[in-house]
C-alpha positions as CSV (number, residue, x, y, z in Angstrom):
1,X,0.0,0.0,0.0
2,X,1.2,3.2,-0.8
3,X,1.0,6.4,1.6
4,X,1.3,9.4,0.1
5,X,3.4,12.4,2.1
6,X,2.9,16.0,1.5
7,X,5.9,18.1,1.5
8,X,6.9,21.8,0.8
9,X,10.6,21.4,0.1
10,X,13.3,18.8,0.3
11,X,15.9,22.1,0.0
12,X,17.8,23.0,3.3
13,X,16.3,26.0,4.8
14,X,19.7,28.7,6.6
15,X,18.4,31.5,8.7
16,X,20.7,33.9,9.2
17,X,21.1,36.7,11.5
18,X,19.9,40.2,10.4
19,X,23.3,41.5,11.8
20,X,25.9,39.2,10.0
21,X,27.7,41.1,8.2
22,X,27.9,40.3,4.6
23,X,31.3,40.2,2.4
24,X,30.4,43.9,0.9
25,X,31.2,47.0,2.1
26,X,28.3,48.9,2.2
27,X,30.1,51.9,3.6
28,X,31.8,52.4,0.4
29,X,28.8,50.8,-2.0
30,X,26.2,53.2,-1.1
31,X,28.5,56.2,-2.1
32,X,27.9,57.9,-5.4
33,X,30.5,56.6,-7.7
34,X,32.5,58.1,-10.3
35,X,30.9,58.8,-13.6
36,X,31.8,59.6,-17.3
37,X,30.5,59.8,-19.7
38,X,32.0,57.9,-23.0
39,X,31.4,57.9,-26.7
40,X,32.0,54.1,-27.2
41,X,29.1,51.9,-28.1
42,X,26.6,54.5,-28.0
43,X,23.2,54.2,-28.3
44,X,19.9,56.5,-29.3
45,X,18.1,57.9,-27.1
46,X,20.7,56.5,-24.0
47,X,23.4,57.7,-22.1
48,X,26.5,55.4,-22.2
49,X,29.1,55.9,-19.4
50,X,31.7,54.3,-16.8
51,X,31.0,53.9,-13.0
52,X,33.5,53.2,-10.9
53,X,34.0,49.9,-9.5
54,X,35.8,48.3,-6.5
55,X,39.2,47.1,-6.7
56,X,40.4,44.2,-8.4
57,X,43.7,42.9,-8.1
58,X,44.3,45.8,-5.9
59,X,43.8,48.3,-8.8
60,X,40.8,49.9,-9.8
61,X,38.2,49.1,-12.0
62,X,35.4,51.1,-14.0
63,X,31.8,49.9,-15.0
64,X,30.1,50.4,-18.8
65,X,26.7,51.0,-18.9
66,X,23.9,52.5,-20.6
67,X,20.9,54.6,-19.3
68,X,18.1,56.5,-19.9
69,X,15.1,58.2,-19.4
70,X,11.2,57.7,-19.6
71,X,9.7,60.5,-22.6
72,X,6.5,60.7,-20.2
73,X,6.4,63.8,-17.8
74,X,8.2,63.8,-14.7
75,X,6.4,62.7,-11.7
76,X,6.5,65.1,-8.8
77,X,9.0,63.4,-6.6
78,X,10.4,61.9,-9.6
79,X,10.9,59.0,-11.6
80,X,11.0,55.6,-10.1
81,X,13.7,53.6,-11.5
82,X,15.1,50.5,-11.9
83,X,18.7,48.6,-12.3
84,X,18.4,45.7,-15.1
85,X,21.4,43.1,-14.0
86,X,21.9,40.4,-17.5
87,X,22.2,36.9,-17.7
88,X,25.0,34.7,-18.3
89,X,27.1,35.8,-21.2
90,X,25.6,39.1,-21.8
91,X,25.8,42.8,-21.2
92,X,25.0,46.4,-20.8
93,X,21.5,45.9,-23.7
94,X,19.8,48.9,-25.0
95,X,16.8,47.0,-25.6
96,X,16.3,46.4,-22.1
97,X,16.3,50.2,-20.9
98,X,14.5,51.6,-23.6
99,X,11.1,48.3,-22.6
100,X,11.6,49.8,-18.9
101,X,11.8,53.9,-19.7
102,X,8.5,53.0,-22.2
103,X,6.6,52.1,-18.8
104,X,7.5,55.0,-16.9
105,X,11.1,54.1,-15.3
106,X,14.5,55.6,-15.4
107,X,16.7,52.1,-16.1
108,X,20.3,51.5,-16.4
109,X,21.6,48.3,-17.7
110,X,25.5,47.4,-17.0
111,X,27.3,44.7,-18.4
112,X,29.0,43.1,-15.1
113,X,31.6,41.3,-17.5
114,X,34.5,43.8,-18.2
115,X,33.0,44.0,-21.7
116,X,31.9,46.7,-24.1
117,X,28.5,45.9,-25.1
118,X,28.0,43.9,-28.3
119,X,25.1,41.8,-30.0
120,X,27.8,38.9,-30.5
121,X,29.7,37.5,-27.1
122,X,32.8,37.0,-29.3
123,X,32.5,40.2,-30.6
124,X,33.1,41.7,-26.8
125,X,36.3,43.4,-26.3
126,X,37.7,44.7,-22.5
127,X,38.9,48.1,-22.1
128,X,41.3,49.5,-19.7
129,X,40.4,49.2,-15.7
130,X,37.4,46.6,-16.4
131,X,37.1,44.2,-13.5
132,X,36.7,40.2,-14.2
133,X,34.6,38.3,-16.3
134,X,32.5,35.6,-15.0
135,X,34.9,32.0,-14.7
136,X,32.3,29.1,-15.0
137,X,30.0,28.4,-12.3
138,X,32.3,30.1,-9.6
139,X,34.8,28.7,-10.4
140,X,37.2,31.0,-9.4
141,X,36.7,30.5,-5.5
142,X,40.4,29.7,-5.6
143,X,41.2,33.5,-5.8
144,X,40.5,36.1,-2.9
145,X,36.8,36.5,-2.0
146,X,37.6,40.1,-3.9
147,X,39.1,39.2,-6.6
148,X,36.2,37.0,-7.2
149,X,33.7,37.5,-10.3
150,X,30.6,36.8,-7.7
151,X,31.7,39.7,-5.2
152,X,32.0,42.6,-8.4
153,X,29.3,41.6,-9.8
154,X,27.0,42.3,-6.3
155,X,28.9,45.2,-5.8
156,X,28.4,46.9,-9.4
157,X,24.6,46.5,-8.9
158,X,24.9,48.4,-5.4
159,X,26.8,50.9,-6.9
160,X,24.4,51.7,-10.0
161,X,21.7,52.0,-7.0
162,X,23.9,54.4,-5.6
163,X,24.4,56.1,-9.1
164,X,20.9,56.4,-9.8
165,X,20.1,57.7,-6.2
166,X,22.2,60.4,-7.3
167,X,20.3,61.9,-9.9
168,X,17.9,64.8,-9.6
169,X,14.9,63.4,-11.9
170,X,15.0,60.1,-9.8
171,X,13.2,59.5,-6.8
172,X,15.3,58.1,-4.9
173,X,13.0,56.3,-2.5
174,X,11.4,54.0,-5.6
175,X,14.8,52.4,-7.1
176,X,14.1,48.3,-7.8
177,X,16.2,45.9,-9.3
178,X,15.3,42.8,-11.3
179,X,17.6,40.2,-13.0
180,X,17.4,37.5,-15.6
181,X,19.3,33.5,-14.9
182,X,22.8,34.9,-13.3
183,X,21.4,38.4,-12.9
184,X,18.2,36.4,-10.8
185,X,20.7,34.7,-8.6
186,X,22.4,38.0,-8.2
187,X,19.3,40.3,-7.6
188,X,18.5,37.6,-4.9
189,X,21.6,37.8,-2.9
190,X,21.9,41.7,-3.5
191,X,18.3,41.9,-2.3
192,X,19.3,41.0,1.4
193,X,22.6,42.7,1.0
194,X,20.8,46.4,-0.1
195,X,17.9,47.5,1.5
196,X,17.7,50.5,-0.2
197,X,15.9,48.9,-3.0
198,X,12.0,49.4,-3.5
199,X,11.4,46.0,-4.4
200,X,13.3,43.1,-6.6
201,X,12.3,40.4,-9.3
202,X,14.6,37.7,-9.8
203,X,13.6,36.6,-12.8
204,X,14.7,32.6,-13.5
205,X,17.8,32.7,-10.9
206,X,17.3,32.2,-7.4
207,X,18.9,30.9,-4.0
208,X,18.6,27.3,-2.9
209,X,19.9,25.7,-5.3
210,X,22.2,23.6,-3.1
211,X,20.1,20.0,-3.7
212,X,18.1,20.7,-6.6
213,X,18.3,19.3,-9.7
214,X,19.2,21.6,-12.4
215,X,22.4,22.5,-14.1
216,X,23.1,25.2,-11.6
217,X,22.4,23.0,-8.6
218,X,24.9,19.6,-10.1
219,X,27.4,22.3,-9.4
220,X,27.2,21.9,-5.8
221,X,28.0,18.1,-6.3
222,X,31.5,18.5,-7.5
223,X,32.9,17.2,-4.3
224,X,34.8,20.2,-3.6
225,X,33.9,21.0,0.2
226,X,36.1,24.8,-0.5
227,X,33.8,25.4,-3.4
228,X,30.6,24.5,-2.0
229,X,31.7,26.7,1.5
230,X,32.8,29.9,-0.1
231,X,29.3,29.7,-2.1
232,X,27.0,29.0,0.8
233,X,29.0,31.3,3.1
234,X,29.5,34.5,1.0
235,X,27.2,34.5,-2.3
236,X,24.1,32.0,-2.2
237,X,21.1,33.4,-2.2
238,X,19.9,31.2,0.2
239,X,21.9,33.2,2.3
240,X,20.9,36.6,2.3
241,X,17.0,36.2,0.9
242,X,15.9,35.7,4.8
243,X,17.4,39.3,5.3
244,X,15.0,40.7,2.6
245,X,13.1,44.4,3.5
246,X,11.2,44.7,0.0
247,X,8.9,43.5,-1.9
248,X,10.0,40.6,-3.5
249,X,8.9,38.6,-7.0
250,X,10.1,35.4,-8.3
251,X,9.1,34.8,-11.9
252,X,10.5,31.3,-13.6
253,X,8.9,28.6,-15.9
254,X,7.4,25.1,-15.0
255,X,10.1,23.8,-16.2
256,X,13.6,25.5,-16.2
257,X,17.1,23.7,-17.2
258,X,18.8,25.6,-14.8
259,X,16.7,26.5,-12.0
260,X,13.9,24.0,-11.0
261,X,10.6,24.8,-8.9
262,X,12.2,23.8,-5.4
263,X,14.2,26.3,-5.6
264,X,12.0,29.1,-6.5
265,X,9.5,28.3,-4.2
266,X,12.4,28.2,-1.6
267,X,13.5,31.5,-2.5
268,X,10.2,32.8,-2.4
269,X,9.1,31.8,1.0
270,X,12.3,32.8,2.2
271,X,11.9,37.1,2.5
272,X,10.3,38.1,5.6
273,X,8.6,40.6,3.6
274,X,6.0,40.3,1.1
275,X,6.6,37.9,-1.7
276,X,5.1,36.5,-4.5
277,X,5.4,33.5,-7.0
278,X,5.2,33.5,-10.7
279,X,5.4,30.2,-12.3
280,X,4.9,30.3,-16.3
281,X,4.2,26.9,-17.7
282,X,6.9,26.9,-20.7
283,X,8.2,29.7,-20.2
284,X,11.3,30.2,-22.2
285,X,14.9,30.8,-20.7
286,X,16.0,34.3,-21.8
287,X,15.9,37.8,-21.6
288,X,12.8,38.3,-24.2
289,X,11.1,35.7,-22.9
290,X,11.8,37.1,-19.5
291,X,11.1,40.4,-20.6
292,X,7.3,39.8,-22.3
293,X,6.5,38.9,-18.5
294,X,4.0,42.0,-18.0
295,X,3.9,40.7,-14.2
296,X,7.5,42.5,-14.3
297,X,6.1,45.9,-14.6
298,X,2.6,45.8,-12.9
299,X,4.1,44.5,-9.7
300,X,6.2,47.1,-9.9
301,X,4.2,49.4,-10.5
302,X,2.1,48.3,-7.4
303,X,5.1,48.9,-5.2
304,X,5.4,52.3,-6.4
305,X,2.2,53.8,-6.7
306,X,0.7,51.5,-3.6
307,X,-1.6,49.6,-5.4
308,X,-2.8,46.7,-3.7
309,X,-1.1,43.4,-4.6
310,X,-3.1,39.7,-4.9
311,X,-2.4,37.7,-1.9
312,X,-2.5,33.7,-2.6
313,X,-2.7,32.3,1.0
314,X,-3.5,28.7,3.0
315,X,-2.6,27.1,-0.5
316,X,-3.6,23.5,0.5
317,X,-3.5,19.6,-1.4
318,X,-5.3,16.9,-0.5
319,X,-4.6,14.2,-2.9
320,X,-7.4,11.6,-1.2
321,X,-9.6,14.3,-2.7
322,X,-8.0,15.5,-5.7
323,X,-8.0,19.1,-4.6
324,X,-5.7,22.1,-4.5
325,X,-7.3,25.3,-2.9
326,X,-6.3,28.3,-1.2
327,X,-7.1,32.0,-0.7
328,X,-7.1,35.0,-2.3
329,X,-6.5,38.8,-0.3
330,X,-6.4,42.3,-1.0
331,X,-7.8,42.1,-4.7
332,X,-10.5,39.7,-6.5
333,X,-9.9,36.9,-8.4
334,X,-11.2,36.6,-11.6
335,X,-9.9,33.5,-13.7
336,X,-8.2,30.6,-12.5
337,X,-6.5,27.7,-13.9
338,X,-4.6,24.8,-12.1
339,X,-0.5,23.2,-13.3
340,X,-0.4,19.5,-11.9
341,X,1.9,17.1,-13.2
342,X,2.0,13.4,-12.4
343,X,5.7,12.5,-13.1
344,X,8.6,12.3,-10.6
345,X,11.3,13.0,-13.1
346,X,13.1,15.4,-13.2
347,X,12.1,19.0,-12.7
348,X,12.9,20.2,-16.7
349,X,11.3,17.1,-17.8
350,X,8.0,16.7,-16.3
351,X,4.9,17.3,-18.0
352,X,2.3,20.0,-16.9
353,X,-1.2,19.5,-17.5
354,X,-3.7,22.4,-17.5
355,X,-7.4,22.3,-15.9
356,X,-10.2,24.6,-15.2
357,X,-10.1,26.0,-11.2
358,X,-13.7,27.0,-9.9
359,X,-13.3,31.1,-7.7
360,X,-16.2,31.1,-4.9
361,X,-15.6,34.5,-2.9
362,X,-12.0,34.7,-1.8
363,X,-11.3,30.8,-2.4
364,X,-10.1,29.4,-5.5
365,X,-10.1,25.4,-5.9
366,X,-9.4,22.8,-8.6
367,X,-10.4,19.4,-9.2
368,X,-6.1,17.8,-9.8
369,X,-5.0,14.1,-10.3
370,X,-4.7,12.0,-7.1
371,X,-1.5,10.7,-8.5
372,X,0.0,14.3,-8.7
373,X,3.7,15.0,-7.4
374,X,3.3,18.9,-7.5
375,X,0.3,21.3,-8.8
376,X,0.0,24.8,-8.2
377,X,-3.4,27.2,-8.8
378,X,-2.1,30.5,-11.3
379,X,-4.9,33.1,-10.7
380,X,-5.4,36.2,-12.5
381,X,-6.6,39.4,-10.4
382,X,-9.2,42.3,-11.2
383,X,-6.2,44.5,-11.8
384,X,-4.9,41.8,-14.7
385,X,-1.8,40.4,-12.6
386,X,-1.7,36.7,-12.9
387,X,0.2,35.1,-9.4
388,X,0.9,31.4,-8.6
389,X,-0.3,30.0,-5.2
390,X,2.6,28.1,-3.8
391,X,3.5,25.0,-6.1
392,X,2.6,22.4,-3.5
393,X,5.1,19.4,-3.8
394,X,4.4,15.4,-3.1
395,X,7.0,12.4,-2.6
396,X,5.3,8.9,-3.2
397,X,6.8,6.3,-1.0
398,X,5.7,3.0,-1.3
């Protein structure tokens, strides 16, 4: 006979101590750094410059980045803005500011690589004081904590906060940050690291990856116990998300090659403070794909403007039954559909399956398999925000 054991995650959960002190020196970060502006690479419409960076090798180092502004009319205290941090193997992209300024933010984009911007990776060159290009999955924890790729990269996204908090069109109080694959692991650790942010989306990347089964999580199997320490100790989002002040979303797709649902869910119950889950079934792995994610930009702009934001709470499974259910605050629900997938491969593999979900007042329910290993309700709100309850997660064992 087989009995059937709910779960919510086989991924180690670290709470940390809202005084640790992280590896970054915020006394120096949340300084305004040095800016020029350059001609190189420019762009319509965009300002291209160099930010200072922290030391590498004990010499300093300069940042390249574009940004820019919205064409709509200032608020009064501003416009609210946003830092943009790529994916593996990209860089400071045009594209990307001009999709935030056209919904009302100033957005600067930086390529945290040592690179000049170019369509083509091999077509990247350096330049004179750039800081170190990503080595592999980390693998350069041989080297100094600050001469590590890891460690710039958190700090250049701090310092572009601290850039755009210096400019007078900019309100300074409504600065977010959201990343795509490397830049969503990054905006997760710099999340617990900055609290001057208004709110972040990690967009793919995430902490707790440590166990999962993705191609960022094998990494942690490489038998090297100095790898996996300096990770878990000083970069891991697992880390830092429990020391989270803002708003937080985590978008990714049902069924990710890098980062699989444990993980996100993970990360999202992590923050302290409000968070929310956004699980796309098929959603592609890039930055379009990432970027057509109009969640991005209403959530956003619910943290700004204090709009009220859907709550999805008391998400509960009862297999015996075949149900899913939970309950919906601060806005109406209005559509409903249920992801439940019967396999117990692994995470990129398995098959979603799509069904109707019934909304009665505040509670939203679905009729799901009784053989279901996960299933989660994706609701869409009176305001046009679609949220996932929590992906509720089952291990058969006979």
């Amino acid at each position: 006979m087989k009995r059937l054991i709910t779960f919510f995650l086989l991924v180690p959960f670290i709470a940390f101590s809202q005084n640790e002190v992280s590896v970054w020196d915020l006394n120096l970060l949340e300084k305004t750094p040095i800016v020029e502006e350059t001609t190189l690479k420019q762009e319509a419409g965009l300002k291209s410059i160099f930010y200072s960076g922290v030391e590498y090798n004990g010499k300093p180092t300069k940042v390249y980045a574009y940004y820019g502004y919205p064409k709509t009319k200032k608020p009064s205290d501003g416009y609210p803005a946003v830092v943009l941090v790529h994916g593996g193997g990209g860089t400071a992209i045009a594209e990307w500011v001009r999709v935030w300024n056209d919904k009302g933010y100033v957005a600067l984009s930086m390529d945290l690589e040592g690179h000049l911007p170019s369509a083509h990776h091999k077509d990247r060159v350096g330049f004179e004081g750039a800081g170190p290009s990503r080595y592999g999955v980390f693998h350069d924890n041989d080297k100094p904590i600050k001469d590590q790729w890891y460690y710039h990269a958190v700090a250049q996204v701090i310092l572009a906060n601290s850039f755009l908090r210096s400019l007078d069109d900019v309100d300074k109080e409504n600065i977010g940050v959201t990343g795509v694959s490397w830049g969503g692991m990054l905006t997760s650790t710099v999340a617990g690291v900055d609290q001057r942010f208004r709110f972040a989306i990690p967009i793919y990347g995430c902490g707790f990856l440590n166990g999962t089964d993705g191609a960022m999580g094998k990494h942690f199997k490489n038998g090297n116990q100095a790898y996996r320490d300096n990770l878990l100790n000083n970069f891991e989002g697992q880390k830092y998300l429990p020391l989270a002040k803002m708003p937080m979303l985590f978008i990714n797709g049902s069924n990710d090659h890098h980062f699989p649902i444990p993980a996100s869910v993970a990360s999202y119950k992590a923050p302290k403070s409000d968070s929310y889950l956004y699980i796309e079934d098929q959603l592609g792995h890039g930055h379009p794909p990432a970027w057509k994610v109009k969640e991005s930009y209403l959530f956003a702009d619910a943290v700004v403007y204090n709009k009220p934001i859907m709550s999805i709470q008391k998400t509960e499974m009862d297999l015996s039954k075949g149900l899913i259910s939970a309950v919906v605050k601060n806005t109406k629900a209005v559509e409903a559909v249920v992801f439940y997938t019967e396999d117990n491969k692994q995470w990129e593999k398995r098959n979603w399956k799509k069904a109707a979900a019934i909304i009665k007042g505040k509670k939203v329910s679905a009729e799901i398999s009784r053989n279901s290993t996960a299933a989660y309700l994706f609701i869409t709100d009176e305001n046009g925000m679609t949220l996932s309850s929590e992906v509720k997660i089952n291990n058969i064992v006979n």
